[in-house]
C-alpha positions in Angstrom: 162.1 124.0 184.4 158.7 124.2 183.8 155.8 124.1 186.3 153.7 121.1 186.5 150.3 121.4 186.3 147.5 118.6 187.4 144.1 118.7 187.3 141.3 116.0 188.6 139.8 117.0 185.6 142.1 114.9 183.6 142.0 112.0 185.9 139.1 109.6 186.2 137.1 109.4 189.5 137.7 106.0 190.4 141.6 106.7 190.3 140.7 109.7 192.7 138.6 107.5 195.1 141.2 105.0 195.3 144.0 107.6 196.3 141.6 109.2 199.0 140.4 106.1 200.3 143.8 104.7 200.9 145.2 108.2 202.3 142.7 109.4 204.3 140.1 107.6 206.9 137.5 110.1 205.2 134.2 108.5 204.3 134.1 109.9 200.4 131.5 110.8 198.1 131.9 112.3 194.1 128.7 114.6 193.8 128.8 116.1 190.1 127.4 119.4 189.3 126.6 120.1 185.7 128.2 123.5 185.1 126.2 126.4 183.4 129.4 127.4 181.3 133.3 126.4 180.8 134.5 129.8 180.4 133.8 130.9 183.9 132.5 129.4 187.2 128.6 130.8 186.9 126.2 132.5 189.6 124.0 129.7 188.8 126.8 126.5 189.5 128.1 128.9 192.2 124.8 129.5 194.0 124.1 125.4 193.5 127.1 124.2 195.2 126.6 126.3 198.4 122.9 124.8 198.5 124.6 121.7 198.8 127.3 123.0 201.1 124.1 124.6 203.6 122.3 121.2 203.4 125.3 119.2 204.0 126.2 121.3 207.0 122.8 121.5 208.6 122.8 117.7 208.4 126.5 117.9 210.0 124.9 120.1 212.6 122.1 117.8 213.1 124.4 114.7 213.8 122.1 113.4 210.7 124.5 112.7 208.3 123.9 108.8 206.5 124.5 107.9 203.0 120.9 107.1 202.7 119.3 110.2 204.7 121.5 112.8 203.0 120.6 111.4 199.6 117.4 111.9 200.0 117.6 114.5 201.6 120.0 116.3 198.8 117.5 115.2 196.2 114.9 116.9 197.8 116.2 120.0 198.3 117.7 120.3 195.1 115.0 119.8 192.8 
């Protein structure tokens, strides 16, 4: 037969949080990044996401990681 193929790109997020949340003990969070283009995966998307990925992980580091405190913290940096 043919292979499957799924994407969460067809799926909406609350369907997605609802599978994590009840297969995982993971605290989750959706954080959408508006893409530069749909051909490709850009520089510009690429060199957002591991801002995000450096902040996240500093705050990991820090033992400062709180929904409220890494929002803000997130918004800061990322303006």
């Amino acid at each position: 037969g043919s292979p499957i193929s799924i994407s969460t790109h067809n799926l909406p997020f609350s369907a997605i949080y609802q599978y994590l949340k009840e297969n995982t003990n993971a605290h989750i969070w959706f954080l959408g990044v508006k893409p530069y283009s749909y051909e490709r995966l850009s520089d510009e998307t690429t060199a957002f996401a591991n801002r995000i990925i450096d902040v996240l992980n500093s705050l990991d580091r820090q033992k400062k990681l709180s929904i409220i405190k890494t929002y803000a913290t997130l918004a800061a940096t990322l303006r």
